[in-house]
C-alpha positions, 0 to 999 in steps of 0.5 A: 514470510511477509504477511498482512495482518488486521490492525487490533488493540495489540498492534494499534500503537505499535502502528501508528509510530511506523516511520517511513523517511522520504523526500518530501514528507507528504508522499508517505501520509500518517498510519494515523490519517490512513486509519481515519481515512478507512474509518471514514470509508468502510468498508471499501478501505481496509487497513493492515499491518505488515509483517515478517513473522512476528515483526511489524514492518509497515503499513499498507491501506488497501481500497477494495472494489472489483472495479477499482481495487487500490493500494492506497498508502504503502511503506516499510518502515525505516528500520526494515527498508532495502531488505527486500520487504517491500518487494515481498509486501507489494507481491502479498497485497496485489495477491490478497486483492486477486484472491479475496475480491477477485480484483482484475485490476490494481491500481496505486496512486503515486504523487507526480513529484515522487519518481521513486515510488513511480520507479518503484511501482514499475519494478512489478509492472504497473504502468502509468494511466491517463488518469491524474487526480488531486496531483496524483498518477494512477499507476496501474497493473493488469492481474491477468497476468500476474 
């Protein structure tokens, strides 16, 4: 079972060394940075471990507002990719976000250049939106559906 788990003393090291290998190394941003990034934002962005039972497999740092709900900086880790994780992953966060902040919508932030992570998105039905900032397309997915 595929699960979201505060980041703590326990976990914290072990966090920041998860690894995701892409194309370009700025489609995937430090677990390091993200923690920084939410520290600078609470309590709108919330970071957490991803988990297989008691194996940490990835990162996810989520931005939470009834308006605009994100996934913000998503990955498995290498050792843990093409295993069906992140399929599972993606469906626990977007659930986490209906269910904890009555989120309508999510959104997700995908570099331009980054097809993969765009096909990748589409896989559970977010869209491209006409919003495009700093580089990045807001892709996006309706919950009243999901």
């Amino acid at each position: 079972m595929i699960e979201l788990r505060d980041i703590t003393e326990d976990n914290f090291h072990d966090c920041i060394h998860l690894k995701a290998s892409v194309a370009n190394e700025s489609f995937v941003d430090p677990v390091v940075y993200s923690l920084a990034e939410a520290w600078l934002d609470y309590p709108n962005t919330k970071p957490f471990a991803i988990y297989k039972g008691d194996k940490l497999i990835g990162f996810v740092s989520i931005y939470v507002c009834k308006e605009n709900c994100q996934i913000i900086n998503f990955f498995i880790d290498d050792a843990f990719q093409n295993k069906g994780y992140g399929t599972a992953a993606v469906k626990v966060c977007v659930h986490h976000l209906k269910e904890e902040y009555q989120a309508k919508v999510v959104l997700v932030p995908v570099e331009l250049e980054n097809a993969a992570a765009q096909k990748f998105w589409q896989k559970f039905g977010f869209q491209f939106s006409d919003s495009i900032e700093d580089g990045y397309v807001f892709m996006r997915l309706s919950l009243l559906s999901f």
